[in-house]
N, C-alpha and C positions, 0 to 999 in steps of 0.2 A: 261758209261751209255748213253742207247739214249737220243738226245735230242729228246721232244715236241715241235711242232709248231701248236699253235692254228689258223687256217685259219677262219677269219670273214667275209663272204661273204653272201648276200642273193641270188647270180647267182648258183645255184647246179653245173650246168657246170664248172664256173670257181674255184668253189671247189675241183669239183673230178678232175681238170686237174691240179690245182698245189699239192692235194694230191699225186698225182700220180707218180710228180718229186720230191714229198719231201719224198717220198718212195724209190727214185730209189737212192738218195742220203746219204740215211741211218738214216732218221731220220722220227719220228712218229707224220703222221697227225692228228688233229683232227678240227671239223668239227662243224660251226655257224654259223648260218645264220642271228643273228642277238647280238643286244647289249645283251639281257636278257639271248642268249643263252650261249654267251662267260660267263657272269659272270658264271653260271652253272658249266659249263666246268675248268674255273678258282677256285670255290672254291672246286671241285674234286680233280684235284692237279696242283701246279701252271706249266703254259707252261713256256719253255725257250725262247721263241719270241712268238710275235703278229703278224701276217699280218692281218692289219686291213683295211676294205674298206672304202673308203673316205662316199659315199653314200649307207647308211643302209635303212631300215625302221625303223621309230620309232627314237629312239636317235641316233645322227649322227654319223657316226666313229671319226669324230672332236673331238663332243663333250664326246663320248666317252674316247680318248684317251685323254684328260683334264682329266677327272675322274678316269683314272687306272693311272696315275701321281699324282691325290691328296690322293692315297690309298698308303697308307704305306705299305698294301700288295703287290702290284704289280708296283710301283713307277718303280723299277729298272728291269723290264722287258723289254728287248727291245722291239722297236714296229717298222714294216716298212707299210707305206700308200700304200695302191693300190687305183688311183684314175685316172680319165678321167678327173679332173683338171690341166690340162699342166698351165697355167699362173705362173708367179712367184709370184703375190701376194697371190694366193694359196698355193703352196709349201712352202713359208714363212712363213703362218698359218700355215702350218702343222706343220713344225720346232717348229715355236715356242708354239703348245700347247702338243710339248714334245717327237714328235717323232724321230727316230735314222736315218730313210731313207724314203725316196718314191719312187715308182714305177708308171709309169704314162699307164694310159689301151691305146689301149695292145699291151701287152709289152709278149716279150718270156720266156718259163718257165729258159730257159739256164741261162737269162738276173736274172731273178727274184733270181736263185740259186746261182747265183754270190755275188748277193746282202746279200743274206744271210751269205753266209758263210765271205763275209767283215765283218759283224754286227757282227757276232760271233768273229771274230780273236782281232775285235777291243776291244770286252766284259772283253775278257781273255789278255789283251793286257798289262797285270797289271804283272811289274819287280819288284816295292818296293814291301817288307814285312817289318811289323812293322808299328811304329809310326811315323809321319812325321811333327813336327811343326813348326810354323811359324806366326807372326804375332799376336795372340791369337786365330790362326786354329789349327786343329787337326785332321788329318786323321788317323784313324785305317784301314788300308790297309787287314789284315785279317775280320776285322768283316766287313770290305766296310762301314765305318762310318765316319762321319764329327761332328764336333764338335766347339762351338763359344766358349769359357773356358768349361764349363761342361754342358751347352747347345747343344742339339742334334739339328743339321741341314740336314732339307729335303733335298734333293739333288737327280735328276733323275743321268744314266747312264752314259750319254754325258757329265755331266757339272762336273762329278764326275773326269773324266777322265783328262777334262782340267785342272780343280785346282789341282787333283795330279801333272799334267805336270808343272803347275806355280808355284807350292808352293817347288816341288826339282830340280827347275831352275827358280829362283827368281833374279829380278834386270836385267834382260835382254831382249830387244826387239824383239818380231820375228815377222816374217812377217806374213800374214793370211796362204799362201803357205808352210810355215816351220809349223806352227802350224797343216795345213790336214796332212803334212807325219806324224810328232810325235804324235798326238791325234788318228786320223783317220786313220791313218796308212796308209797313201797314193794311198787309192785307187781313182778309175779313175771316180769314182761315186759319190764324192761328190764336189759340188760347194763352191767358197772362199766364197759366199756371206752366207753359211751355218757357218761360223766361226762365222760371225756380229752377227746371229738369236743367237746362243751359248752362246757367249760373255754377251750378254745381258739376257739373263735367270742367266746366272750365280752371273750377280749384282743383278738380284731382287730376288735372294735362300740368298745373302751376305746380304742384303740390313736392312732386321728384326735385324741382329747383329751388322750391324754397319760396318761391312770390304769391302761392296761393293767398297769403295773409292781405295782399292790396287788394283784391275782390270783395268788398266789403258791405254787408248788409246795413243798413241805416233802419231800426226798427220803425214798422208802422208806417215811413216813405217808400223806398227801394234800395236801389245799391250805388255805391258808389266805388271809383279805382283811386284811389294813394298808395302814394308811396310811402305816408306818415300811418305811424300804427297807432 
């Protein structure tokens, strides 16, 4: 089935130019110029990614993508930033209010397709099937669910991805590097210091039930998941 990529831009130019590679690539654009419009386009039928603009009119793409993270509908969409914010305590923000990647303006569409198609491989990046428990966790691997006993845990994309990785290789330290190839799947496009922003969404999604405490930093190595405090 084709994938949808909703493009959030209010520049029409750099709409119809990344439509135009996300056409060539075999997947089906659609087109927003702003926050109000994506929702639109979102409750027609849900896209397979976001490329969201960091600077919208009206509500921000930030803070947008805070808000398609707290919606249970679109939580688990990937989202990658296109923004003219090069600083790292910007790209940091972004991470951390939930997005998969960013793209810093401008950037080439070759660049941007690359980008996507990591996001994607990393999405479907998923080898268990079945139940996986641990600790008083519980992933459903088919339904993409977490669970604290019979409590249902939010969880975006990314952090979903790690705790699968931690929870069926537990008790053991990896480094932030071992963690991009196994999570991230070792692409050349994401930064170690993207591990930290991760890392720490992941305790505060753990934190309402009480298991943030197994997410565990190992100083001067990386982290590790126990269940032993």
């Amino acid at each position: 089935m084709q994938k949808r990529i909703l493009i959030v831009d209010d520049e029409p130019s750099i709409r119809d130019m990344v439509a135009f590679a996300v056409r060539r690539s075999g997947w089906e654009p659609i087109h927003a110029a702003d926050a109000q419009a994506a929702e639109l386009a979102i409750a027609e039928k849900i896209p397979d990614l976001i490329l969201l603009d960091w600077m919208l009119p009206g509500l921000s793409g930030l803070e947008y993508a805070r808000r398609l993270r707290r919606d249970q509908l679109t939580r688990e969409i990937p989202i990658i930033m296109l923004t003219a914010k090069g600083e790292e305590a910007d790209r940091v923000g972004g991470l951390e209010a939930g997005v998969d990647d960013y793209v810093v303006k401008p950037f080439s569409t070759r660049e941007l397709m690359a980008r996507i198609k990591a996001v994607f491989r990393r999405s479907r990046g998923e080898t268990v099937e079945g139940t996986v428990e641990l600790g008083g966790l519980r992933m459903d691997t088919v339904a993409h669910r977490v669970f604290a006993g019979e409590r249902p845990v939010p969880i975006g994309p990314t952090e979903y991805r790690l705790l699968l990785f931690f929870m069926t290789h537990p008790e053991r330290v990896y480094t932030r590097s071992q963690l991009l190839d196994h999570v991230w799947g070792g692409t050349v496009y994401v930064e170690e210091r993207t591990v930290d922003v991760h890392i720490r969404r992941l305790r505060k999604t753990l934190e309402p039930f009480g298991k943030d405490a197994m997410v565990q930093t190992v100083r001067g190595v990386g982290y590790r998941f126990s269940v032993k405090t």
